[in-house]
N, CA, C and O atoms as CSV, one atom per row, in Angstrom:
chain,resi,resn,atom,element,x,y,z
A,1,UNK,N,N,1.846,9.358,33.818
A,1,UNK,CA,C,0.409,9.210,33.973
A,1,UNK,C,C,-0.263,9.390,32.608
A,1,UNK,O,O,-0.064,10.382,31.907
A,2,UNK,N,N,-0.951,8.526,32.320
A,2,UNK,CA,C,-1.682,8.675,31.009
A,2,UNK,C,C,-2.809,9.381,30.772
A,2,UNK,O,O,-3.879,8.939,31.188
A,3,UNK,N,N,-2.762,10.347,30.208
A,3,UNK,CA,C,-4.609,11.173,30.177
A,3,UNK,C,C,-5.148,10.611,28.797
A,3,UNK,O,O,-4.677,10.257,27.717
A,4,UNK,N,N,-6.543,10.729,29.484
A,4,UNK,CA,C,-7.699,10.260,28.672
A,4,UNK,C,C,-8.947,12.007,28.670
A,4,UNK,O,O,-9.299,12.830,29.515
A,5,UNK,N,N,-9.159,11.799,27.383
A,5,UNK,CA,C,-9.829,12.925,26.891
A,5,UNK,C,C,-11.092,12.380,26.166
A,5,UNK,O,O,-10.992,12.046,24.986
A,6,UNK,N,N,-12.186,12.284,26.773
A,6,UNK,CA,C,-13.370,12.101,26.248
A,6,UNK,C,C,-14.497,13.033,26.386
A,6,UNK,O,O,-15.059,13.253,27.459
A,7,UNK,N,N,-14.934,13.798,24.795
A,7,UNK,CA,C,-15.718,14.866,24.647
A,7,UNK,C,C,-17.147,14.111,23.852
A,7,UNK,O,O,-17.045,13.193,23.039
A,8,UNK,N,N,-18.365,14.685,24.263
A,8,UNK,CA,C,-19.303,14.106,24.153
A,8,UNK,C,C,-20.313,15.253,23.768
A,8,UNK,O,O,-20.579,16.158,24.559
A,9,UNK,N,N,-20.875,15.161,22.471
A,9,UNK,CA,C,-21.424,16.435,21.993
A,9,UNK,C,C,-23.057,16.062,21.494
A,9,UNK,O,O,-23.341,15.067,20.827
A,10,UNK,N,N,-23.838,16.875,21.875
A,10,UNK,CA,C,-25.475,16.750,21.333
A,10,UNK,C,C,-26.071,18.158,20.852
A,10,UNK,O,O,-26.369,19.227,21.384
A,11,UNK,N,N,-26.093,17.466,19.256
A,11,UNK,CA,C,-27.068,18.701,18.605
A,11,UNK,C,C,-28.420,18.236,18.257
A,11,UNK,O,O,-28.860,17.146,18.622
A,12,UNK,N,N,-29.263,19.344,17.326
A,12,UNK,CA,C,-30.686,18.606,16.414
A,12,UNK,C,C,-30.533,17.813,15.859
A,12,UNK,O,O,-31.352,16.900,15.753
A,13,UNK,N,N,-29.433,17.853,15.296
A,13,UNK,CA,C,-28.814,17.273,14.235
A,13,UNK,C,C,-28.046,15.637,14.369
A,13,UNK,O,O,-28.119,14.643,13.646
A,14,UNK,N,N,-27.316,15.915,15.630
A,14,UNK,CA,C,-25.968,14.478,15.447
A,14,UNK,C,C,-25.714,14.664,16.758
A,14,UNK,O,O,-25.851,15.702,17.405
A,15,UNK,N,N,-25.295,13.483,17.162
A,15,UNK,CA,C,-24.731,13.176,18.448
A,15,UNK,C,C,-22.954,13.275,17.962
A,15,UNK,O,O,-22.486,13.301,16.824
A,16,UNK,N,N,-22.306,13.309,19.180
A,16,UNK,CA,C,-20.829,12.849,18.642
A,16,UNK,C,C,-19.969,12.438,19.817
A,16,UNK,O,O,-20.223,12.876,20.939
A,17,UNK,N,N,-19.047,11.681,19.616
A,17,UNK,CA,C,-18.496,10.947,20.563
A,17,UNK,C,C,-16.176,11.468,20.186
A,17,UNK,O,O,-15.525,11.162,19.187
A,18,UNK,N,N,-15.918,11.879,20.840
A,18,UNK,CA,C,-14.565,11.831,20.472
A,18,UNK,C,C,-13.879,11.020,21.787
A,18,UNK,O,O,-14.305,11.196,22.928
A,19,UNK,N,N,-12.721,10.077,21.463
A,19,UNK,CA,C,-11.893,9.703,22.645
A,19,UNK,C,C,-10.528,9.329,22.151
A,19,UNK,O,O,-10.185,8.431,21.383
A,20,UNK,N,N,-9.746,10.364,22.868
A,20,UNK,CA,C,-8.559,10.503,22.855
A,20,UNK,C,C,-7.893,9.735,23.603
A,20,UNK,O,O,-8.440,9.488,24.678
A,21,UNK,N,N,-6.423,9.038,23.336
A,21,UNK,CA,C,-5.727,8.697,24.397
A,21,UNK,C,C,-4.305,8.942,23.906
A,21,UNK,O,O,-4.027,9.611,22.911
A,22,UNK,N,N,-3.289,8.227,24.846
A,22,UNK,CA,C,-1.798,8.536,24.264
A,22,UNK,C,C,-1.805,7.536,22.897
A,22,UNK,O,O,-1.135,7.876,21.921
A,23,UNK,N,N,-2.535,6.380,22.877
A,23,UNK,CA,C,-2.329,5.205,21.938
A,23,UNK,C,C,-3.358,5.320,21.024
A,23,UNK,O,O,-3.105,4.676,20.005
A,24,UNK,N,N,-4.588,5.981,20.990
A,24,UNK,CA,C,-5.072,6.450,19.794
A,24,UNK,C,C,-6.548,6.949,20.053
A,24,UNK,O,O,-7.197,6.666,21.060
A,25,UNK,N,N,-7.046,7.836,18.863
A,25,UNK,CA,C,-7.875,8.628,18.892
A,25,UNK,C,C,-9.017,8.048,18.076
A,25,UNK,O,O,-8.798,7.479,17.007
A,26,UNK,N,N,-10.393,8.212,18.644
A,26,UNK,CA,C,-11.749,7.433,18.023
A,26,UNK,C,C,-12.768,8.701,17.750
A,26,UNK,O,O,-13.196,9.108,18.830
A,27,UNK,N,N,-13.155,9.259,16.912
A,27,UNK,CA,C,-14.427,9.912,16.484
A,27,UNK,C,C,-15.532,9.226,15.785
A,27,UNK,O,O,-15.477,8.810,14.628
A,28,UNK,N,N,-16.713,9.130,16.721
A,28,UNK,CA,C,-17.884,8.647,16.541
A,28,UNK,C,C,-19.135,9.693,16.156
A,28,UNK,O,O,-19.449,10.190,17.238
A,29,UNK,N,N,-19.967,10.238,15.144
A,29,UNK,CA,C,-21.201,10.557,14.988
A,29,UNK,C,C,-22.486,9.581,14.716
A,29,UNK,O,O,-22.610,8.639,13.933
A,30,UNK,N,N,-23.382,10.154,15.644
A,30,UNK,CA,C,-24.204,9.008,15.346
A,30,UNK,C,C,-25.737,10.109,14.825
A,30,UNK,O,O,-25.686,11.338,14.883
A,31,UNK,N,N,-26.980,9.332,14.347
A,31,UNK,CA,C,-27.843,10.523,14.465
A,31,UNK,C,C,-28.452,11.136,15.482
A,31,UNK,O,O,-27.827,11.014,16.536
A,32,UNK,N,N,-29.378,11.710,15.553
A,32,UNK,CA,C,-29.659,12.590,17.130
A,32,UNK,C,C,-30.656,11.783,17.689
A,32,UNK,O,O,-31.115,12.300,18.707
A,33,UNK,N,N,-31.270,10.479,17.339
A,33,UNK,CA,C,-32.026,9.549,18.033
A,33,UNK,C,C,-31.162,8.718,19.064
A,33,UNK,O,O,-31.530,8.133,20.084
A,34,UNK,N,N,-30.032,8.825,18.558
A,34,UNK,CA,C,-28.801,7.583,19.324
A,34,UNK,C,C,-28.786,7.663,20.529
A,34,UNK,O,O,-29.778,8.390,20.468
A,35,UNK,N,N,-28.522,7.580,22.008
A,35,UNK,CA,C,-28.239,7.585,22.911
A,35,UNK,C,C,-26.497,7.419,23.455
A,35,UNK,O,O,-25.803,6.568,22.896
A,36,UNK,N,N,-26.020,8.120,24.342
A,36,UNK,CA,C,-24.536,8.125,24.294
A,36,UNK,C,C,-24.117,7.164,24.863
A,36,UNK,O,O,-22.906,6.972,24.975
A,37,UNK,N,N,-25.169,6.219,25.423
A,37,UNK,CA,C,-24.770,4.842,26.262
A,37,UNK,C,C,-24.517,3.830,24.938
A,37,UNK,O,O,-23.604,3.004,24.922
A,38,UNK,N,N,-25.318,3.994,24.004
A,38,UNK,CA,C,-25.119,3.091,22.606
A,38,UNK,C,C,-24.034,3.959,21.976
A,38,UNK,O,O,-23.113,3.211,21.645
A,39,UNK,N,N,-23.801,5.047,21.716
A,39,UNK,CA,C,-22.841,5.431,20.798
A,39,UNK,C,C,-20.918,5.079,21.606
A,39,UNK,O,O,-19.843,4.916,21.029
A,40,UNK,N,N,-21.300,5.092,23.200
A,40,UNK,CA,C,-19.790,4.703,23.611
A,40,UNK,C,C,-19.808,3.096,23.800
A,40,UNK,O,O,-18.737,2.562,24.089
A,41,UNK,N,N,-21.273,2.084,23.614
A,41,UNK,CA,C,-20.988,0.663,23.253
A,41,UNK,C,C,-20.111,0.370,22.003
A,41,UNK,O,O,-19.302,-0.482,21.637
A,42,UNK,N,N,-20.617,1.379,21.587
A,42,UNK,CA,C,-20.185,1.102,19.933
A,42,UNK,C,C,-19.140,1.237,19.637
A,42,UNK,O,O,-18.662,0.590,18.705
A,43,UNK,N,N,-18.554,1.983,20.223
A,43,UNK,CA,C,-17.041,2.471,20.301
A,43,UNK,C,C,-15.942,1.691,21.116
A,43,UNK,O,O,-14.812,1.395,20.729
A,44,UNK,N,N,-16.469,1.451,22.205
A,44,UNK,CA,C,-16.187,0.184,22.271
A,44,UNK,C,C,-15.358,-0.961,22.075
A,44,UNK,O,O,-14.230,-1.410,22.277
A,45,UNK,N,N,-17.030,-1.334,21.336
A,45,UNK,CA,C,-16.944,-2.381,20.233
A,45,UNK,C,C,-15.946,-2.487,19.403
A,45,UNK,O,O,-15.152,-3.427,19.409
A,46,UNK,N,N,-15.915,-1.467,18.583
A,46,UNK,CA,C,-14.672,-0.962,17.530
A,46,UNK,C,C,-13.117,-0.842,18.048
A,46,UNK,O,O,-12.123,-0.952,17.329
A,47,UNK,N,N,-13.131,-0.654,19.105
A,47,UNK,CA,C,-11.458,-0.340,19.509
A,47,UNK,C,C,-11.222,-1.899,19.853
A,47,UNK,O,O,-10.115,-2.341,19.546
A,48,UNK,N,N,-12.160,-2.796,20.469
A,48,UNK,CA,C,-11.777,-4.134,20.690
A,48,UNK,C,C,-12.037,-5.009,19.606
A,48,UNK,O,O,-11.834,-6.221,19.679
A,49,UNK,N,N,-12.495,-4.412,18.566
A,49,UNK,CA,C,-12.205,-4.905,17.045
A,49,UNK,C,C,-11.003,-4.813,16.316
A,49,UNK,O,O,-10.489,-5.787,15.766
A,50,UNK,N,N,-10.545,-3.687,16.294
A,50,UNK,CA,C,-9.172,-3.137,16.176
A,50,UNK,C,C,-8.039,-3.730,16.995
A,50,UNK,O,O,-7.013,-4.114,16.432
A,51,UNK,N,N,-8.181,-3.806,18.167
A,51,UNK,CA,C,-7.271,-4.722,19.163
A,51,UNK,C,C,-6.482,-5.493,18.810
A,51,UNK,O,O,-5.257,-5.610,18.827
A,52,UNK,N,N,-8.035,-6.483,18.193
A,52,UNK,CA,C,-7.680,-8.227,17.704
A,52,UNK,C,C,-7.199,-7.720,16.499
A,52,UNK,O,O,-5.987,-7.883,16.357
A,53,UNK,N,N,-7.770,-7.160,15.596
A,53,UNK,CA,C,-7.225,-7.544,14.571
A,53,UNK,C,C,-6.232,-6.309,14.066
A,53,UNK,O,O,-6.140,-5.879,12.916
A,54,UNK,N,N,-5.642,-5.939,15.039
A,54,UNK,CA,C,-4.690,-4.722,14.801
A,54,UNK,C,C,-3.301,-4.385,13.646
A,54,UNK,O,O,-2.922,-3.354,13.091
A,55,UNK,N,N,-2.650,-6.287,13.632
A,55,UNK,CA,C,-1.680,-6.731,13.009
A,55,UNK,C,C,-2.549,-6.507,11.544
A,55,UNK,O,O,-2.138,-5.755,10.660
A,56,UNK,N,N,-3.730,-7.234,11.453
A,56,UNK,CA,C,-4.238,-7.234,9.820
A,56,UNK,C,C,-4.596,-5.758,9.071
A,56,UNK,O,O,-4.340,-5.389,7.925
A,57,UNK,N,N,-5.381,-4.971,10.320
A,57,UNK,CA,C,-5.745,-3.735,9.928
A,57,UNK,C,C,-4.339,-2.384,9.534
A,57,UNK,O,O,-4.257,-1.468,8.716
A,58,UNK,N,N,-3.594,-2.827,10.426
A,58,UNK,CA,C,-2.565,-1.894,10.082
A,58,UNK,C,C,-1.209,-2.304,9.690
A,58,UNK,O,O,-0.909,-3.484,9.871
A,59,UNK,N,N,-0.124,-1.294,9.046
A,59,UNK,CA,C,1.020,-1.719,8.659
A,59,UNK,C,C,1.999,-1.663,10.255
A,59,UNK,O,O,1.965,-0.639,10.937
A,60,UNK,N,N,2.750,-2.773,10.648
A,60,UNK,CA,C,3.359,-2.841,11.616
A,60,UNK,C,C,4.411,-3.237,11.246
A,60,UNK,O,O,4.621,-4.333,10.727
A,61,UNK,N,N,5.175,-2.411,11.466
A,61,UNK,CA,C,6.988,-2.698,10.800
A,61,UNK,C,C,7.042,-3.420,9.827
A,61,UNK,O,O,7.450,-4.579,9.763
A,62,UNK,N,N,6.501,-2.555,8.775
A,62,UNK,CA,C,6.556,-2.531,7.075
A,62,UNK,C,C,8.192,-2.369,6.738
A,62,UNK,O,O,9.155,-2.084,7.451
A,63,UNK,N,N,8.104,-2.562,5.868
A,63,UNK,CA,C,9.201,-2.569,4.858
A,63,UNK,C,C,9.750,-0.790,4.878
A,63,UNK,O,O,8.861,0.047,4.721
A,64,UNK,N,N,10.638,-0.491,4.997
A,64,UNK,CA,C,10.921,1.069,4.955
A,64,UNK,C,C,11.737,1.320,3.615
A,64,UNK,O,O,12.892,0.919,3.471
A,65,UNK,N,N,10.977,2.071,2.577
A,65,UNK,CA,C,11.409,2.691,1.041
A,65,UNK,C,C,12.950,3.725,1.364
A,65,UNK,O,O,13.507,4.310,0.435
């Protein structure tokens, strides 16, 4: 069973967004105007950015020194 860990934090200061999973971890701050419905669009956004372009963004069975 896979757990999912999503912590969601509001100060004066900063909003913050963390989400954990077995396949990877996202930390989001946004400022304290943000709303957490826009700060977890955004996030989102970014992991299905990462998705697509996962092969370009990261090393995937690189060369081993």
């Amino acid at each position: 069973m896979a757990h999912l860990k999503v912590h969601h934090c509001v100060s004066r200061d900063f909003i913050s967004l963390a989400w954990i999973t077995p396949l990877f971890e996202l930390y989001c701050v946004a400022g304290p105007n943000s709303s957490r419905n826009a700060l977890a669009q955004s996030a989102n956004k970014v992991v299905q950015w990462v998705r697509r372009e996962e092969e370009r963004v990261f090393i995937i069975g690189g060369a081993v020194f």
